[in-house]
N, C-alpha and C positions, 0 to 999 in steps of 0.2 A: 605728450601732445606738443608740437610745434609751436613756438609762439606767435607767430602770424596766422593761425586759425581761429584764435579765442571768439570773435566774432561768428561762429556755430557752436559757440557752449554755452548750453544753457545756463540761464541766471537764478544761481538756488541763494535760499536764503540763508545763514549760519545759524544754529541752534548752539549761542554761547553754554549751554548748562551742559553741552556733548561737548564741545571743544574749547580750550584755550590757546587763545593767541600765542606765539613763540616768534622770536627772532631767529631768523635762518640767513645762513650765508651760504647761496649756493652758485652753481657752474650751469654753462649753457651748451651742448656742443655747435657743429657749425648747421646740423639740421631741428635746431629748437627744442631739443629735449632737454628736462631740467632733472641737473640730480644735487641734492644738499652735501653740504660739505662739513658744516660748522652747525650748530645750533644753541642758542641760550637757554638754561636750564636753571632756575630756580631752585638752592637749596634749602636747607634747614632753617637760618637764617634771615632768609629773603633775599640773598646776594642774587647774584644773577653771574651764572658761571659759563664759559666758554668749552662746548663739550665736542670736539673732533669726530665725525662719523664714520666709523672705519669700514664698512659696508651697507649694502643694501642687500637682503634678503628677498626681496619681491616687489613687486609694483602691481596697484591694484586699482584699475581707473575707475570713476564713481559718476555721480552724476553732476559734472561742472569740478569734477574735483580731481587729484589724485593722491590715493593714499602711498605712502610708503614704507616698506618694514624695515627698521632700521637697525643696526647694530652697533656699540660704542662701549667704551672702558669706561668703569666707574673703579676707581680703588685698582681693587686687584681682580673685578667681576666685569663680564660680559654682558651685558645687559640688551632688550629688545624694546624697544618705544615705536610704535605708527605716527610719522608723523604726515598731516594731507594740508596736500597745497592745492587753495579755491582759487579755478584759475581766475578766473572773471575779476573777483576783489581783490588777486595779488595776495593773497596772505596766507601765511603759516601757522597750522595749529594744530595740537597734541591732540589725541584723546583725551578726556577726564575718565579717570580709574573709578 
């Protein structure tokens, strides 16, 4: 969704106990679509690590939202995380598993 529309997206509420907040660093093209590039990932720890997204597998609009299926290296594994950007509140957040 364009970012000069958000003003017709409906305002939902977040259900923190379904999602967690994430740090994203993402790209805009020149007609308003957003795709993540970067995002912070929490490990073992509790570091907070800088994880490179090497694709997106799909895009799945929501209501006030969008979700995206993401694809990234972990180690020497491929791994798949969703992650949905609420457009309205600006923010980025996982699923909880």
């Amino acid at each position: 969704m364009p970012f000069f529309e958000t003003n017709n997206t409906p305002n939902v509420t977040i259900d923190y106990s379904k999602y967690q907040p994430v740090s994203v660093i993402a790209m805009f093209n020149i007609e308003g679509k957003i795709l993540p590039v970067y995002m912070g990932l929490m490990d073992l720890y509790g570091n907070v690590c800088k994880v490179r997204i090497d694709s997106i597998s799909s895009t799945k609009p929501g209501n006030g939202c969008m979700t995206y299926c993401c694809l990234y290296n972990s180690d020497i594994l491929q791994r798949r995380i969703n992650l949905t950007y609420f457009i309205n509140q600006h923010l980025w957040a996982l699923e909880n598993q």
